[in-house]
C-alpha positions in Angstrom: -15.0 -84.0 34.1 -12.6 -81.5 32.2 -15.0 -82.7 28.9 -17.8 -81.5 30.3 -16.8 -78.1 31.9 -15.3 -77.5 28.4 -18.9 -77.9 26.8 -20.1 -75.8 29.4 -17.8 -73.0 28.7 -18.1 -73.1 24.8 -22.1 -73.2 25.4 -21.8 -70.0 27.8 -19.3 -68.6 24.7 -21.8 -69.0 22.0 -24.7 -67.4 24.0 -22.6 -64.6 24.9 -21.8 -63.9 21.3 -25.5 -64.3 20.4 -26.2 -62.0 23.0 -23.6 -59.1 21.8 -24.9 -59.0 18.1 -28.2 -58.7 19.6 -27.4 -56.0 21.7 -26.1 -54.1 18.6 -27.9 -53.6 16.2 -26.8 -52.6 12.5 -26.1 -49.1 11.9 -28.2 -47.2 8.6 -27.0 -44.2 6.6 -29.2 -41.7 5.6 -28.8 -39.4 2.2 -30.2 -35.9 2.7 -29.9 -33.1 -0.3 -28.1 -30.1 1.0 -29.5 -27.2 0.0 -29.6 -23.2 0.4 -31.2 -20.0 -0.6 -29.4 -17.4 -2.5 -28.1 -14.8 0.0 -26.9 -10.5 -0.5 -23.4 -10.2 1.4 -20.9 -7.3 1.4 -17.8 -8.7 -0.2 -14.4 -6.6 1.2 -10.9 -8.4 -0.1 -8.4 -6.6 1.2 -3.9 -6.7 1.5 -2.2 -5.3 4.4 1.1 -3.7 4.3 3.7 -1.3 7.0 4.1 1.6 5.6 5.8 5.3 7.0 3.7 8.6 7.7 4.9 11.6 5.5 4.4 15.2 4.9 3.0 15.3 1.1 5.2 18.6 0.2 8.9 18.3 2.2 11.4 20.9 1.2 15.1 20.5 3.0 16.7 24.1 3.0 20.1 24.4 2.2 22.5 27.0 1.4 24.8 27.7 -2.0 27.7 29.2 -0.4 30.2 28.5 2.8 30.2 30.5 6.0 29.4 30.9 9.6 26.1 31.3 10.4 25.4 34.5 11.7 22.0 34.2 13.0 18.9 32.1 13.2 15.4 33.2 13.3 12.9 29.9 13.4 13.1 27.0 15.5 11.4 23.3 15.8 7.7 23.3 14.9 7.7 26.8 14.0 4.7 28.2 11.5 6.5 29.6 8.6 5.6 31.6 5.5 6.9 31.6 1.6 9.0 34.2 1.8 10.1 34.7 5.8 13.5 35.3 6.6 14.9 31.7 8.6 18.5 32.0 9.1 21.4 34.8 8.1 25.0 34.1 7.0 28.1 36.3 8.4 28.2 38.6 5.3 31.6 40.3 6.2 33.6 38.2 3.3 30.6 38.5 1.4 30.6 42.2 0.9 34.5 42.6 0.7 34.1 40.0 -2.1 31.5 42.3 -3.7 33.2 45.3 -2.9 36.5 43.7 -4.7 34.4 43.0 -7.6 33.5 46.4 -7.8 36.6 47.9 -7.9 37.7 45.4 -10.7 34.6 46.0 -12.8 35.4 50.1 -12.5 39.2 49.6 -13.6 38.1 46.4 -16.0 35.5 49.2 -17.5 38.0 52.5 -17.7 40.8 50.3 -19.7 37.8 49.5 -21.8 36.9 53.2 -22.9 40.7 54.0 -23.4 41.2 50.7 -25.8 38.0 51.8 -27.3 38.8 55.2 -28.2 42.8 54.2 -28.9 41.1 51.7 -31.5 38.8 54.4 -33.2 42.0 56.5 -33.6 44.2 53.9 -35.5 41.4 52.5 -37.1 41.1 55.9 -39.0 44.4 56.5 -39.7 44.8 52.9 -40.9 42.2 53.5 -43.5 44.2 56.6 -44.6 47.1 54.6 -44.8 49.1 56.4 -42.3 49.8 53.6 -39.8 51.0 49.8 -40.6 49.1 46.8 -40.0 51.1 45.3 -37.7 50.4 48.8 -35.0 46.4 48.3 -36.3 46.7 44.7 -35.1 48.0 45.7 -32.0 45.1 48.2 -31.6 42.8 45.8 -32.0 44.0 43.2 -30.1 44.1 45.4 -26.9 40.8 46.7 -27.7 39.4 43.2 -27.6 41.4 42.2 -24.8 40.1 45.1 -22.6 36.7 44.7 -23.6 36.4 40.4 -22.4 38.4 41.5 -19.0 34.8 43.9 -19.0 32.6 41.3 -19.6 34.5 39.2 -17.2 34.0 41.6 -14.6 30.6 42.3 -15.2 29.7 38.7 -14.8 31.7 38.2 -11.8 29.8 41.2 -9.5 26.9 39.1 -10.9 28.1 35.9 -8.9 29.3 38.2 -5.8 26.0 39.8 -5.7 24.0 36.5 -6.0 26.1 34.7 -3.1 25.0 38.1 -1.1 21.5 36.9 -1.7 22.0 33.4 -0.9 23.3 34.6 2.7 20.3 35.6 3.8 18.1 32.2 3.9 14.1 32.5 3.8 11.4 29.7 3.3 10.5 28.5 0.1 6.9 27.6 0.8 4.2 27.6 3.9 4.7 25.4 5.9 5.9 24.4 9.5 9.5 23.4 10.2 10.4 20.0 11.7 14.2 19.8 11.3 16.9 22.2 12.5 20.5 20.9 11.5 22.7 23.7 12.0 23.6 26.4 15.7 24.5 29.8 15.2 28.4 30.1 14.8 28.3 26.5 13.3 30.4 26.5 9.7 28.8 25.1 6.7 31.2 24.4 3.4 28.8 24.3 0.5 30.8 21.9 -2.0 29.3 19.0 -3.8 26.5 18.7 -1.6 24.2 21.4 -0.2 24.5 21.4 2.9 20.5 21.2 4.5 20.1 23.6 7.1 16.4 23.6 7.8 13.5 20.5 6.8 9.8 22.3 6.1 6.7 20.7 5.3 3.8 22.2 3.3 0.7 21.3 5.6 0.8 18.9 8.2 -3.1 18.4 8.1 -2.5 16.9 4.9 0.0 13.5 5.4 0.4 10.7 3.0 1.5 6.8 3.8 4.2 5.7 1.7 3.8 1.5 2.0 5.9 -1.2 1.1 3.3 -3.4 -0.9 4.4 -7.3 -1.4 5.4 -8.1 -5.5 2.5 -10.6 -5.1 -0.2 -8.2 -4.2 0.7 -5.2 -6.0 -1.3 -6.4 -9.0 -4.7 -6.1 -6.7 -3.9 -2.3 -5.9 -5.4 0.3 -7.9 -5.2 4.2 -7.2 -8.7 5.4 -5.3 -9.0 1.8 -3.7 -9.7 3.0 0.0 -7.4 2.3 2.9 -7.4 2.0 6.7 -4.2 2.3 8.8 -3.4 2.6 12.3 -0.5 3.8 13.9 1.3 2.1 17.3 0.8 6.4 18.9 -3.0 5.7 18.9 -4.1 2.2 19.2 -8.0 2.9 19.1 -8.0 5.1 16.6 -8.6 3.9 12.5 -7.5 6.6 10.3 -8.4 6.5 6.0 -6.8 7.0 2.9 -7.0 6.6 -0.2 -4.3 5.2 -2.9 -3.0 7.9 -4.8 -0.1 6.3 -6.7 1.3 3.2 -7.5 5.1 3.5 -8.1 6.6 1.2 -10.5 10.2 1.2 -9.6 10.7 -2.0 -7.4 12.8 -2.2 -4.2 14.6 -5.9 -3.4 15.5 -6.2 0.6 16.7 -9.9 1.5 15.0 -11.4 -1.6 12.2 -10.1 -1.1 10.5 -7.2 -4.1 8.0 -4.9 -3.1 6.7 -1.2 -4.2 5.8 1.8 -2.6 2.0 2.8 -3.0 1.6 6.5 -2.2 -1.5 7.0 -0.2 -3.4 10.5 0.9 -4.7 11.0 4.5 -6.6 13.5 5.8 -5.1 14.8 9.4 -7.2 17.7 10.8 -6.5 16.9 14.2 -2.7 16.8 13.5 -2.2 13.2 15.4 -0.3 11.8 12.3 3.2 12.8 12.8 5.7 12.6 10.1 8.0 9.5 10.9 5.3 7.5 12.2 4.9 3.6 11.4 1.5 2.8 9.7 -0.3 -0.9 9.6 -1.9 -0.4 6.4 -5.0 -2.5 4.8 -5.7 -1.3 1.3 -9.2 -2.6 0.4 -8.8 -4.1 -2.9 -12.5 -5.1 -3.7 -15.7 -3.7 -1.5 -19.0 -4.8 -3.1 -22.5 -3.8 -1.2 -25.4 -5.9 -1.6 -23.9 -8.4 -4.0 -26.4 -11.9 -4.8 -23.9 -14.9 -3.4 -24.2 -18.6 -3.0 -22.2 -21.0 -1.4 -19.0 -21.9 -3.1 -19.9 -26.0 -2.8 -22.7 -25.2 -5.2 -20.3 -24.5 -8.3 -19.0 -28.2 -7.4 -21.8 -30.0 -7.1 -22.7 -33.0 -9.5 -26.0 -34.4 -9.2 -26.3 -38.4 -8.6 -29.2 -40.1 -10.3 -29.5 -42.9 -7.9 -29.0 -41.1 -4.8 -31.0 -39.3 -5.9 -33.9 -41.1 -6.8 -34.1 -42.4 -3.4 -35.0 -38.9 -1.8 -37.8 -38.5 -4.5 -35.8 -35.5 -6.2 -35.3 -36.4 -10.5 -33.2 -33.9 -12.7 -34.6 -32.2 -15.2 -34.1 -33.4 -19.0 -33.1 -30.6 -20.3 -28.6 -30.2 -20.9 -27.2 -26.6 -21.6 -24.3 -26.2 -23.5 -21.1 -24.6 -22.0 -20.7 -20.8 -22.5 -17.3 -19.3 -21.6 -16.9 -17.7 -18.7 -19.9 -19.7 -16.7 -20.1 -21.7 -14.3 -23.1 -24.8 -14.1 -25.1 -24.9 -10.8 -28.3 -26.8 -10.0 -31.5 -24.9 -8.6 -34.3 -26.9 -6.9 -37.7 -26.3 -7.9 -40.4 -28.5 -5.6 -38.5 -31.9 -6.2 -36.6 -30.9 -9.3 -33.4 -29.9 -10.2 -32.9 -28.0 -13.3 -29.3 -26.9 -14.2 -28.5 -23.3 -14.9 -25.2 -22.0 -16.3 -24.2 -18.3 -14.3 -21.3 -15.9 -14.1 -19.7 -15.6 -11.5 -18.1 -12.6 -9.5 -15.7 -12.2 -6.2 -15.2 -15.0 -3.9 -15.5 -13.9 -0.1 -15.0 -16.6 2.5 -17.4 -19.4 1.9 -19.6 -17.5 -0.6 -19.2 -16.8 -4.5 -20.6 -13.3 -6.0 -23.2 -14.6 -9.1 -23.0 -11.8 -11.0 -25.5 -13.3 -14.0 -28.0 -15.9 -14.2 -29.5 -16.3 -10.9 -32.4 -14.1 -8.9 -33.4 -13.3 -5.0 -35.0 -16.6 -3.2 -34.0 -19.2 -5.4 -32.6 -22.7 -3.5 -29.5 -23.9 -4.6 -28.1 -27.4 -4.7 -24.8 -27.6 -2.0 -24.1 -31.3 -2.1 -25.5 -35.0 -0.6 -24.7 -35.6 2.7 -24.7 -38.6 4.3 -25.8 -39.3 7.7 -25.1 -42.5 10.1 -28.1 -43.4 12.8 -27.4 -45.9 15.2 -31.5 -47.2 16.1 -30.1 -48.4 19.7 -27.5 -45.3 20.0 -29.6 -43.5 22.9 -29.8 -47.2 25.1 -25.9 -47.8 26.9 -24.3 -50.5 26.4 -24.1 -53.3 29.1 -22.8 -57.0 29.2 -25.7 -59.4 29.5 -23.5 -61.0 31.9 -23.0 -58.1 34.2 -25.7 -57.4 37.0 -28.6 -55.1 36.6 -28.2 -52.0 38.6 -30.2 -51.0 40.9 -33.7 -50.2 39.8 -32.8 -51.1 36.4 -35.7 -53.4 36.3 -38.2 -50.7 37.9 -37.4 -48.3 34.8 -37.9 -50.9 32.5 -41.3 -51.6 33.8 -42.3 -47.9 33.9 
């Protein structure tokens, strides 16, 4: 009894396997040629960089010599010209300085005339031999003594005088002022370092973008390559530049080397501010209207066989390798001929061909292979599991 229910079993097996390779049927590939025209595109590389928002002409004004100041006549944002008076120093020590100087240039320049004349006089009787050398020596040496105490006084009112001048503080250029360091009454020592007092810049409706530019995209930047930026102050808006210089001294932070492009921006509305924090993209290749081709196309290799099967044959004919070219394969009808072009740019999925190629032309992209399943729209069932209901209807219909 156990026998014969294990035939029946292996039996029901076997059919059930029968059944399943039945029911699924051998998969097929199919080869296809990928092809595609030649196509214009716009090619834009570009690098982006942070960069800061300043005036193009900054001029920090400082004074040459230590006081109180006395009074100041600009403030924040004021409109200044070349020339206007900004700020006066307390002149009181000033002028007794220069009056001091005075009165030692006068006596300086009357012991000069005496030592002069005192000279003349033993200078002739020397020459007559009435007086010795060692009281014409004397004579002279008093003489020239008297007249470098002169000169020294004459160049010192020169100093007073010019410190006089430097009291009185005007602007150096046009230009509106953005920094004011110093109160009236404050004390500023001039020493080492001239002290700034007031920060002007030229023309506010002219700005430039000084950017840190990465060591490995510096060589892409060129000056006149054109430039976008935005700043965090006004999200919507896209403000242009162009590169005006590209410094060559190089700045390490952390490890990390990059340069400072100088860029020029136009600001007519005055919404660039200097100070400001610019997200910079310098456009480092713009091409209109350039002839492009997919990029697979400069790897394709043709395979005979494959080939052969879609009805397509190459064409007999071998070109030698040229420098600088690159071999593609065009499709004429069911041909493909090889051609050897230069190419350009490379923008996304697309290469520039800059020689050998013309509008409308098909291009070989590659074989592609494609799996169809003949059964792959019918679902799959067990031929042991029941038919659902009007399964049998839908087979009849």
């Amino acid at each position: 009894m156990k026998r014969k229910n294990l035939l029946i079993g292996g039996g029901i097996l076997i059919v059930a396997i029968g059944a399943g390779l039945l029911w699924h049927p051998s998969k097929k590939s199919a080869i296809t040629l990928e092809t595609a025209p030649t196509s214009r595109i716009t090619i834009r590389n570009s690098i982006t960089a942070t960069g800061t928002v300043e005036p193009v002409t900054e001029v920090e004004v400082g004074t040459q010599v230590s006081g109180i100041i006395d009074k100041l006549y600009v403030d924040y944002n004021d409109i200044v010209k070349a020339g206007q008076l900004i700020a006066e120093m307390d002149k009181v020590t000033l002028q007794a300085e220069l009056e001091s100087s005075q009165a030692q240039l006068a006596s300086c320049k009357t012991e000069y005339e005496y030592r002069t004349k005192e000279y003349a006089r033993t200078k002739t009787l020397y020459e007559k031999e009435l007086v010795s050398d060692s009281e014409y020596d004397q004579a002279l040496y008093l003489y020239e003594t008297a007249l470098n105490a002169y000169n020294q006084a004459q160049a010192a009112i020169v100093k007073v005088k010019q410190n006089l001048e430097y009291a009185t503080i005007t602007s150096p250029i046009d230009g509106v002022v953005i920094s004011r360091a110093v109160e009236e009454g404050q004390t500023v020592a001039a020493g080492f370092e001239t002290p700034t007092l007031f920060t002007i810049a030229n023309d506010l409706t002219q700005m430039q973008v000084v950017a840190d530019v990465d060591e490995a995209d510096i060589g892409q930047v060129q000056e006149g390559q054109r430039v976008e930026f935005t700043v965090d102050a006004y999200p919507d808006d896209t403000f242009t530049g162009t590169v005006e210089q590209v410094r060559l001294e190089a700045t390490t932070e952390s490890s990390v080397v990059t340069y400072e492009v100088v860029i020029t921006a136009y600001n007519p509305e005055l919404k660039l501010k200097p100070g400001l924090t610019a997200n910079v993209t310098i456009f480092t290749l713009e091409k209109d209207n350039a002839l492009a081709i997919p990029t697979k196309a400069l790897r394709f290799v043709p395979d005979t066989e494959l080939l052969a099967q879609l009805g397509v044959k190459l064409a007999s004919e071998t070109l030698p390798e040229a420098p600088g070219t690159r071999e593609i394969w065009i499709k004429s009808g069911s041909t493909l001929s090889p051609r050897r072009v230069a190419t350009g740019a490379a923008s996304g999925e697309l290469t520039e061909i800059t020689d050998g190629l013309s509008d409308g032309e098909e291009i070989a992209v590659g074989l592609t292979a494609e799996t169809a399943s003949p059964s792959a729209a019918a679902p799959e069932r067990s031929p042991f599991m029941p038919t659902p209901p009007g399964g049998d209807d839908k087979k009849k219909k």
